[in-house]
C-alpha positions as CSV (number, residue, x, y, z in Angstrom):
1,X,-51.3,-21.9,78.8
2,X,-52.5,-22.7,82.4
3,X,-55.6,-20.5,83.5
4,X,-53.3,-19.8,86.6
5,X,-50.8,-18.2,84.9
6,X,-53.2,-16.1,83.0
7,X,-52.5,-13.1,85.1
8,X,-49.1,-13.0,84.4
9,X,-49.1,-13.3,80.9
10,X,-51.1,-10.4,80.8
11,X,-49.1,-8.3,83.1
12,X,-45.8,-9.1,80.8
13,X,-45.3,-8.7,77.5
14,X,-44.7,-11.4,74.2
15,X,-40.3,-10.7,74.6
16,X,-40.0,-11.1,79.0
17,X,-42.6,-14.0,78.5
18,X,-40.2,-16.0,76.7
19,X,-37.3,-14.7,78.3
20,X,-38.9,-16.1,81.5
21,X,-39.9,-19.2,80.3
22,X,-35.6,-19.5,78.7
23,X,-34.6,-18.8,82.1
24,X,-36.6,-21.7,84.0
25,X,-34.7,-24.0,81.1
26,X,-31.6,-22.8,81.8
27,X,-29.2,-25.8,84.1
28,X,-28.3,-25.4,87.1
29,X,-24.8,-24.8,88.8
30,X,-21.5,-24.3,87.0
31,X,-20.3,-26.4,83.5
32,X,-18.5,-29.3,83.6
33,X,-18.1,-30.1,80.1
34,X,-15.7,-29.3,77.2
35,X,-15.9,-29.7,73.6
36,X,-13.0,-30.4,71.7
37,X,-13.7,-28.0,69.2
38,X,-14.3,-25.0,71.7
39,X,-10.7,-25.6,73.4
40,X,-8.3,-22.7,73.0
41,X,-6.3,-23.2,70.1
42,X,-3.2,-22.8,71.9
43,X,-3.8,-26.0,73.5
44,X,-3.0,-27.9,70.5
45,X,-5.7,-30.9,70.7
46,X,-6.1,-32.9,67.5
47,X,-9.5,-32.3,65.6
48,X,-9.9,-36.1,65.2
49,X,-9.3,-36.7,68.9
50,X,-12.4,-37.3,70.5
51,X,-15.5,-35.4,71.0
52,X,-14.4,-34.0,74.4
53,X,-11.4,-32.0,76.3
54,X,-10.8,-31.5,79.9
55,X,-12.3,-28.3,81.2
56,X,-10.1,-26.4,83.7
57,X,-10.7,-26.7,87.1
58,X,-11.8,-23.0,88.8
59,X,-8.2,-21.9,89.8
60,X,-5.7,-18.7,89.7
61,X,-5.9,-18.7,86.1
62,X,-8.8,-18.4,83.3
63,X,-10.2,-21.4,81.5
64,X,-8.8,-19.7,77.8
65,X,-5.1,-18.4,79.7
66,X,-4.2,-22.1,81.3
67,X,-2.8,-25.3,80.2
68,X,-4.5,-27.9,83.0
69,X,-2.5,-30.3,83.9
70,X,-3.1,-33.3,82.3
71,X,-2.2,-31.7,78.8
72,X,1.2,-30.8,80.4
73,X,2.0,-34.1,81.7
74,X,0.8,-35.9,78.7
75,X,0.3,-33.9,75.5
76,X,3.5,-31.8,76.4
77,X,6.4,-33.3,78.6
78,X,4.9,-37.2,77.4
79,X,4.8,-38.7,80.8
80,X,1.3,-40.6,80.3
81,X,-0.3,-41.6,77.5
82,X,-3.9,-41.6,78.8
83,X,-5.8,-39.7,81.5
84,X,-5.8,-42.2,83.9
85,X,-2.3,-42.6,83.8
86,X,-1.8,-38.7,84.8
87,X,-4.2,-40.0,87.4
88,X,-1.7,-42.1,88.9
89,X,1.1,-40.0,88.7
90,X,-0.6,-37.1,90.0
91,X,-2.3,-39.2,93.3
92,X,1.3,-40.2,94.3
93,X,2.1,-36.4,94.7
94,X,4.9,-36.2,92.6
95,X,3.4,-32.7,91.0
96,X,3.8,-29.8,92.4
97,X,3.0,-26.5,90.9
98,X,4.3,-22.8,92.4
99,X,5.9,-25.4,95.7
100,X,2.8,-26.7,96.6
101,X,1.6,-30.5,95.5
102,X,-1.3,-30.9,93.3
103,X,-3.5,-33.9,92.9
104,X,-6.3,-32.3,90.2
105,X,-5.4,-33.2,86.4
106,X,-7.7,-30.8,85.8
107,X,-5.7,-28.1,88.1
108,X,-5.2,-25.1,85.3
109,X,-1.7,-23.9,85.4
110,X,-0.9,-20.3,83.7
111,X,1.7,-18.3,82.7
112,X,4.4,-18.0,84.9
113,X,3.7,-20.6,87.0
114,X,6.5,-22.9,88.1
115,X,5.9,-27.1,87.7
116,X,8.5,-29.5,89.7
117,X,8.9,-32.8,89.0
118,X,11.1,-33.8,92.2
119,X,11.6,-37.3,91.3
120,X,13.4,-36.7,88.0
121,X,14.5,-33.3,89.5
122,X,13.2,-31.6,86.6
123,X,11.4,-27.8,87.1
124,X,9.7,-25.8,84.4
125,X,8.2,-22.4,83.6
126,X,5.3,-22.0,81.8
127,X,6.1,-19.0,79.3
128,X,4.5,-18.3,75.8
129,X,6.4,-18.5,72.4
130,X,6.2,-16.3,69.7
131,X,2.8,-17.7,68.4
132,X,1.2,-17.9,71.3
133,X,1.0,-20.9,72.8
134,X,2.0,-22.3,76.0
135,X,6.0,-23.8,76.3
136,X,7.3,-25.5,79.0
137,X,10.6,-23.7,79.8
138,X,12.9,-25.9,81.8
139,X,14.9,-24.1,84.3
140,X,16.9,-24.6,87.4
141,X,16.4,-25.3,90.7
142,X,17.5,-21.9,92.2
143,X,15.4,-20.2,89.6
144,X,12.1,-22.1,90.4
145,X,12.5,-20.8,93.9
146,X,10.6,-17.2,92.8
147,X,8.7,-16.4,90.4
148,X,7.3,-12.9,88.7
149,X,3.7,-11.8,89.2
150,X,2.1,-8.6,87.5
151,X,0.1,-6.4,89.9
152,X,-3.4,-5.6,88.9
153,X,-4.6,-3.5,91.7
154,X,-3.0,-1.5,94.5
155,X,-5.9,-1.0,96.7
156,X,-6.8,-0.1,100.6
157,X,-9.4,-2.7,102.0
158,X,-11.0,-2.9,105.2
159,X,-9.5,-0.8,108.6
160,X,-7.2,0.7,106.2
161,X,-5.2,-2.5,105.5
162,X,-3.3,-1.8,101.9
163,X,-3.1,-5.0,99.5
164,X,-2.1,-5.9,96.1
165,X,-3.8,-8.6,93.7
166,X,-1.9,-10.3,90.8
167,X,-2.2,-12.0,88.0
168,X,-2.5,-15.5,89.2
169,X,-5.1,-14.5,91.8
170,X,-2.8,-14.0,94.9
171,X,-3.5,-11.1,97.6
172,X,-0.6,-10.1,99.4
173,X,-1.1,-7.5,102.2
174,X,1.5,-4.8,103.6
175,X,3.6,-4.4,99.9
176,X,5.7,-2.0,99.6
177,X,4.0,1.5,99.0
178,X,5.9,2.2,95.7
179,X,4.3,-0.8,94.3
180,X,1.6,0.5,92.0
181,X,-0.7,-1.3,89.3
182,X,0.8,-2.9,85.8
183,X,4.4,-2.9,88.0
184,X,5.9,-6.8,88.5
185,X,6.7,-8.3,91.5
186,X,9.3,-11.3,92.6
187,X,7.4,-13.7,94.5
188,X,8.6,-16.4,97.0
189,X,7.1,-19.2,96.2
190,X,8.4,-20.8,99.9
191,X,7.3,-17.9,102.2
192,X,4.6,-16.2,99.6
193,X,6.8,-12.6,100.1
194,X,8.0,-10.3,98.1
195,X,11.6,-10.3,97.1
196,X,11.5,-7.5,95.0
197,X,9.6,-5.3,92.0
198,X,10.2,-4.0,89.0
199,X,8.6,-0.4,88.1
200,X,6.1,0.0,85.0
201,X,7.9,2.1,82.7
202,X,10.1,3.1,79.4
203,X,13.3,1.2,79.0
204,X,11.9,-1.9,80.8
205,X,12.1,-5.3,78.5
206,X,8.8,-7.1,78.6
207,X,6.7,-9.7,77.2
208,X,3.2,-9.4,75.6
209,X,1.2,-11.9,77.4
210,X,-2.3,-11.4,74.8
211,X,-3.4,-10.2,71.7
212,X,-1.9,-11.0,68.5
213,X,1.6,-10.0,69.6
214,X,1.5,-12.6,72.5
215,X,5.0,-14.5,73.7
216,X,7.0,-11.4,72.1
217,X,9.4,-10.0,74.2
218,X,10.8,-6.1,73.4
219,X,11.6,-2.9,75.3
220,X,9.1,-0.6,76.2
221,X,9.3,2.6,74.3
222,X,6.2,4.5,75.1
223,X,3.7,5.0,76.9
224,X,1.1,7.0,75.6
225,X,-2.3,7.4,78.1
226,X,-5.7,8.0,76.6
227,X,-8.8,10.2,77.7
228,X,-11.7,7.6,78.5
229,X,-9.6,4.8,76.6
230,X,-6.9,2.3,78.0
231,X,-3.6,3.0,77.7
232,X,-1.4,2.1,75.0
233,X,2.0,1.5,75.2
234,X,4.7,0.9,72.2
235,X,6.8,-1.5,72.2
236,X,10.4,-2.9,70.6
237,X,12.2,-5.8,70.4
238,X,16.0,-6.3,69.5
239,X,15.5,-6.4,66.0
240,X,14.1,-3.5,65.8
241,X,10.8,-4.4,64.9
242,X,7.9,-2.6,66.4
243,X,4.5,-3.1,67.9
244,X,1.6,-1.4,70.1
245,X,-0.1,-3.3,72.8
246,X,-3.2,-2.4,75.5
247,X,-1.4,-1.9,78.9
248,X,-3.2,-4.9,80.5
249,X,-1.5,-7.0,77.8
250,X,2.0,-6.1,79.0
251,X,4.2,-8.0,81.7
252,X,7.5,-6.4,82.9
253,X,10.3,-9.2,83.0
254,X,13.4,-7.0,84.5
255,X,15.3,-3.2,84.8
256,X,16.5,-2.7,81.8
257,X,17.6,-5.3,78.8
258,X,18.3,-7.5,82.0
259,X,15.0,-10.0,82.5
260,X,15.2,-12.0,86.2
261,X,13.9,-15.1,84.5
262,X,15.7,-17.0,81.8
263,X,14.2,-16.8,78.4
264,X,13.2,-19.7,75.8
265,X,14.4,-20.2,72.7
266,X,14.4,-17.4,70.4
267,X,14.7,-14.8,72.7
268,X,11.0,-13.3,71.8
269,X,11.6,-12.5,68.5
270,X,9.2,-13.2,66.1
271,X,10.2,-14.3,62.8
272,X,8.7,-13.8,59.2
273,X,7.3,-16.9,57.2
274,X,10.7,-16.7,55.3
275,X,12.8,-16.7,58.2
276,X,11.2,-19.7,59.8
277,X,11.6,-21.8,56.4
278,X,15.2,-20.7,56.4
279,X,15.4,-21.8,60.1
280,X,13.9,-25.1,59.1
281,X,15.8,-26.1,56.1
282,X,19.3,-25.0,58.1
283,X,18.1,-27.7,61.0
284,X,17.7,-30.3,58.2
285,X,21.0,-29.9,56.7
């Protein structure tokens, strides 16, 4: 070690030495890499591939809760075959995603989130199914004129201005004061307003948006608050089959059995190993 440095060595012990000298190794800035075999599963990318995925732009939505662009154009909808060829697609600004055009394959889209194609006139909503991953639900054209955002926080910021924040990272100032955190709202997506909300509570049907219950949709049963623990709420779907989620994991869909945005296949209900092969075998008949 350097005679310089002496002093310091001696002032620290064996343990922040190290973790010094770790830190001064450590790269600068933010990642821009992806392995292949750290990708969310949900994404779907063949082992065999190639060593490397494409790494989320930093957007409304996390790096493990998106599907970037470029797998939706070419892994999901087949429109490209290679990267460069979403390239061109997407510099022509034929993409847009929640009515605004965007030119980053790398742009990660989320739950929710509406995808127009105008030139085939084709609009989509990004839902989950039933194990999880990410499905491209097509829908309408009137439909993909809102969409449904879950409220996070109902706060008071600065000179007493009250906002909301929701799930895909929007702030939207002046809401209505009965809106309150965990409740939905329907968004805009022209004027960025809100149309309506739905309230947070028993009776409503919802999806479960994480965990290992994720893309199922059911009614909410109960709601049952914990002391210095986060709150649990029971859920049941039309089957009558049962489940308990955190409340974060929750997403109110409509009043009632009646959800403002149409569903995909399946409804939300999960089915058994049995049921699926019976599903299977009835499509190949």
């Amino acid at each position: 070690i350097n005679a310089e440095y002496g002093e310091f060595v001696f002032l620290c012990s064996y343990q922040q030495f190290h973790h010094c000298l770790h830190l001064l190794e450590m790269p600068r800035g933010p990642k821009h890499h992806l392995k292949r075999l750290n990708a969310p599963k949900h994404w779907m990318l063949d082992k065999l591939g190639g060593v490397w995925a494409p790494r989320p732009s930093p957007g409304p939505h996390k790096l493990r809760e998106c599907l970037p662009l470029i797998l939706l154009l070419r892994n999901r909808l087949k429109y490209a075959l290679t990267k460069r060829e979403v390239t061109l697609i997407l510099v022509q600004r034929l993409v847009k995603v929640d009515g605004k055009v965007r030119t980053d394959p790398n742009y990660p889209a989320g739950f929710m989130d509406v995808v127009t194609i105008e030139k085939t006139e084709e609009n989509f909503r990004l839902l989950y199914d039933t194990k999880g991953r990410f499905t491209t639900h097509r829908i309408s054209a009137e439909e993909a004129k809102y969409k449904l955002c879950k409220v996070r926080k109902a706060q008071i910021g600065a000179k007493a201005i009250p906002y909301i924040t929701t799930h895909d990272g929007r702030t939207i100032r002046y809401p209505h004061p009965n809106i309150k955190a965990n409740d939905s709202v329907k968004l805009d997506l022209a004027t960025g307003k809100i149309q309506s909300f739905i309230k947070f509570q028993t009776g409503q049907v919802s999806m479960t948006i994480k965990g290992r219950n994720t893309g199922r949709i059911g009614t909410i049963q109960h709601i049952e608050k914990r002391i210095g623990q986060e709150t649990l709420v029971q859920v049941k779907d039309e089957k009558g089959h049962g489940w308990s989620t955190l409340i974060s994991n929750v997403f109110v869909l409509g009043e009632g059995s009646d959800s403002l945005v149409s569903l995909p296949a399946g409804k939300g209900i999960k089915l058994s190993i049995l049921e699926e092969r019976a599903l299977k075998l009835k499509k190949k008949e």
